[in-house]
Structure formats: C-alpha cells, structure tokens
N, C-alpha and C positions, 0 to 999 in steps of 0.2 A: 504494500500500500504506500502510495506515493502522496505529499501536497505540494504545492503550484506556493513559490512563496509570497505569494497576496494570501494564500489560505494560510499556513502556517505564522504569517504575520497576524494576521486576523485574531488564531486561535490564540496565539501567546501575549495579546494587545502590544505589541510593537509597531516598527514599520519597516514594509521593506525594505528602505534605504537603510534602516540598521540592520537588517541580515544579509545585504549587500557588504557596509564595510566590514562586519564578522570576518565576510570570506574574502574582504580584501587585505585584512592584519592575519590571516591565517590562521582564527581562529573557529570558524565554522563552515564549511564547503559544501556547496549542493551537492548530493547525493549523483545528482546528474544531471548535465545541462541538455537537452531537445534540442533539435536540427534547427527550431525557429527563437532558440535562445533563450528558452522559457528554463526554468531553475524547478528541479523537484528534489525534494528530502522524504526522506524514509524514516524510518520509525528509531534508526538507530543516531541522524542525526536530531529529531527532535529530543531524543535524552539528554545528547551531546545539549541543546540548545537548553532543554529545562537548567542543567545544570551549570551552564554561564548566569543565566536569570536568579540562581539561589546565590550563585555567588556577587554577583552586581549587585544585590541584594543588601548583601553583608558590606559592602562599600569597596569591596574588592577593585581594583583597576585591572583594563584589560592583559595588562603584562604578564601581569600577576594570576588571573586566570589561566593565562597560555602557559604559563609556568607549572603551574598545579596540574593540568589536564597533561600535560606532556611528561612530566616524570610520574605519573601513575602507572603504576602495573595492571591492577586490575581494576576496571569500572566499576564492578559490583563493589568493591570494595568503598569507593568513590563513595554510592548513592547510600550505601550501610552509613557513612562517615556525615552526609546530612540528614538521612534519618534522625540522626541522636542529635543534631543539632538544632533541625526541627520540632524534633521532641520537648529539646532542651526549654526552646524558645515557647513550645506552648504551655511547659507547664509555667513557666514566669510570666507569662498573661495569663494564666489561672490564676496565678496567687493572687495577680493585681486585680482580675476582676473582684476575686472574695473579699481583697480589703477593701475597696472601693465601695462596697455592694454591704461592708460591714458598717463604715462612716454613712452611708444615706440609711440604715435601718436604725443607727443611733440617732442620727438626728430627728429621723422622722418620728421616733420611739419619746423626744424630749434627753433621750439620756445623753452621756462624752463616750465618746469613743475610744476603747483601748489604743494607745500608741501605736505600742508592738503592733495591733493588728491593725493597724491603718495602714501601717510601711511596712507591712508584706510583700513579698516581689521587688519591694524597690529596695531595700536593704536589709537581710538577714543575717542578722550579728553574731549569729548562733550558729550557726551553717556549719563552721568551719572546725570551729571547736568538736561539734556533736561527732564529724566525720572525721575527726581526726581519733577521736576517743574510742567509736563503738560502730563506724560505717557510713556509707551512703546510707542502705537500707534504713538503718535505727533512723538516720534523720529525715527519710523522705516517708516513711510509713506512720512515726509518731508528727511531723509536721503536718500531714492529710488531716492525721485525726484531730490533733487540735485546733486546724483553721475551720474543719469542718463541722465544729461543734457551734452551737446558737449564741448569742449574744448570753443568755440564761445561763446556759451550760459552761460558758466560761467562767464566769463569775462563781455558780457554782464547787467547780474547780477551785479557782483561787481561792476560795472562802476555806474548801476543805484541806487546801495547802500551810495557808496563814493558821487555821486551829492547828495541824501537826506540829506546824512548829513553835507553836505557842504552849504546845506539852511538853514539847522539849525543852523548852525553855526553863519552864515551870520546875520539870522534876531535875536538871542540873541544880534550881535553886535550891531544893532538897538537901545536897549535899548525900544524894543513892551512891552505891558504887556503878558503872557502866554493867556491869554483870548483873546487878539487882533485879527481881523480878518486875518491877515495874520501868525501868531499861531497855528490860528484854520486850518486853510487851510492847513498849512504842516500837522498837527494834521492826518487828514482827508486823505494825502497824505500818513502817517507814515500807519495808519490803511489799506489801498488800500495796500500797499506794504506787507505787514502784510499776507491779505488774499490770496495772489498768493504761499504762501507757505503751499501746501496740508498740513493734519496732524492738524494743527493751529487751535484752536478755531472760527478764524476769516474765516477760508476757509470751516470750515464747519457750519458756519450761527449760532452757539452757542452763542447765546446775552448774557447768564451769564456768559459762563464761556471766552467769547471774554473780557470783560471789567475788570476781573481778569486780566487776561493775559496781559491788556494794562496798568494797573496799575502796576504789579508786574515791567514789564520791563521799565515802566517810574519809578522806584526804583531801578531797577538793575543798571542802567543808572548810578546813583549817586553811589549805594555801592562801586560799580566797578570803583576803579579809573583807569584804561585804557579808558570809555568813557568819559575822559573827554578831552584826547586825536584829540577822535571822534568827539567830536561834539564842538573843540575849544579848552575849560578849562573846569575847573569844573562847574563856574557860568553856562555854557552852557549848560552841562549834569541835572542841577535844570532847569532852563530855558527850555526843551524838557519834563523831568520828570511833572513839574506841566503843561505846554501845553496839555502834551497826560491824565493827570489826568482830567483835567477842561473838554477835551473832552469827554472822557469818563462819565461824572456825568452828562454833559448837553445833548451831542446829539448821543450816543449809546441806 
C-alpha cells in the first residue's frame, strides 16, 4: 500500500513542501518516485516519518534526528524507546490532570487545597528519594494510590498518620523501654499502617525485604531531623527508631 505525498501530508497535518525538504536533507525518501514525478511512500516510510514527528516533537533539530535514525540498529528497538517515553509523558499529564482536577474540587468544595497535591506532575520531591530507597514500583504503585484517593480520604489518612505519631510521642514521654509492651504495640501499629500503603514491602507480604524497610525508616526517623518534630524531639524519633528495630528482630 502506497500514499501520493498530498495524502500522507494530509494524514500527518504537514505539508508537502516539508516532506519534500525531509528528502532533500536526506532525511526521509519517497519510497518511489512515478514516470510522471509523483512521490509514493509505503508503510515503512511512514514509520520512518511518525518517528521524525515524535522526535520534532521533543524539540529535537533535524541533524540530530538524522543522527539518531542513522546509528540505530534496530527500528523496533527505536519505537520500544518512544513507547516508554510516551508512556512516560502520559503518565505526567495524569498527574497534572489529578492535581488540577484536585485544586477546582477544593475550591469548589469552599475548602484549600493540599500543596503537595496541587504540584503533582509538576514537581515531585519525593520521587527520587522513594526510588532510590525501595524502587520505581514502591513509588509508582503507592503514588497511584494516594493521588487516587478523594479529597476525604486524604485527610482521612493524614489524620490517622498525625494520631500515630502522637502515641509515639506520648508513650516516649513515659519514659517505657523500646521493648515495652506498649512499644511493641505501637510497633505493630506502625507496621499495620505501613502495609495499607500498596507498592511497600509490607503490603506485598515480602518478610525480607519488609524488615529492611522497617529498619531503614526506624533510621531515617533519627537522620532526618524534621522527625523529631514528628514524633516530639529527637529523644522521640530514637525512642520509635529502636521500638520498630526490637520489632522487627523479635517478631517479623
């Protein structure tokens, strides 16, 4: 199957004078030119064409396409390679639709809008951290679920977050040991909280790499001095750090 390039101009909204210079920089060739000078392309130049068009795209210059298309091995490999980068691109206008679609359901609600969830898509601070710690997956499976949750449900969330650690806080002030049965019990609480966040070691039943993960964050607890904020003072952020440690050693 052949098109006439007025059609394949047509189909791709160009114009022929731009599939003309294409194949006068050597970068796209009629398939075959006709006794009367007519130009047809074939199905393996229109690939060829989608894929200048994805890369023009991306603000690529022509050089630079001719560059790329000429040291590739394999094509398939090529259209796999903007796959993912299509991919890439649609889920970052997901996000930006949900936050945008989150700021008009708050206003229209009278309520403010979470931050965080306004500048989704456009900046996630978190990203880098999560996937350096625990994966792509853990950050793109527990990021779905909590942008996907209601204005309700987040707050929700937060609410049950801020009481954990307002136990923790509390029962550091005690002056318990981290072993103490009431320790263990937030312990056990902390890890339950833990597993409702898909993505997590702990939500998908991984006993090695869950007690990782509870270690690591009973340490981030302490690096990080903002939790000590969270969970009181610093004494506090030790105090939860060796709790979720002792649990994890004794009853994971």
């Amino acid at each position: 199957m052949e098109w006439t390039i007025q059609e394949l101009a047509a189909r791709a909204g160009i114009t022929s004078r731009t599939l003309r210079h294409y194949d006068h920089v050597g970068l796209l060739s009629p398939t075959r030119v006709g006794e009367n000078g007519y130009r047809f392309y074939d199905i393996g130049a229109v690939v060829r064409l989608q894929r200048i068009l994805f890369m023009r795209r991306l603000g690529m210059a022509l050089p630079a396409i001719a560059e790329v298309l000429a040291e590739e091995v394999d094509e398939r490999d090529g259209l796999r390679a903007h796959i993912a980068a299509l991919e890439e691109e649609r889920d970052r206008i997901d996000q930006q639709i949900r936050a945008v679609r989150h700021t008009l359901d708050a206003l229209l609600a009278g309520a403010e809008p979470y931050m965080d969830v306004m500048l989704e898509g456009f900046n996630d601070r978190f990203k880098d951290d999560v996937i350096a710690r625990w994966g792509e997956r853990a950050f793109r499976v527990s990021h779905d679920w909590w942008h996907g949750k209601t204005m309700a449900q987040q707050r929700a969330w937060k609410q049950a977050t801020e009481d954990l650690a307002a136990a923790w806080a509390d029962a550091a002030r005690t002056g318990v040991s981290p072993a103490s049965e009431l320790a263990q019990s937030l312990a056990a609480r902390h890890i339950r909280w833990l597993s409702k966040i898909p993505g997590t070691p702990t939500a998908d039943g991984d006993r090695v790499r869950s007690i990782e993960m509870v270690k690591g964050l009973g340490q981030m607890y302490v690096d990080n001095p903002s939790f000590a904020t969270t969970f009181g003072d610093a004494e506090g952020a030790v105090f939860v750090r060796d709790a979720l440690h002792e649990y994890a050693r004794t009853r994971m």
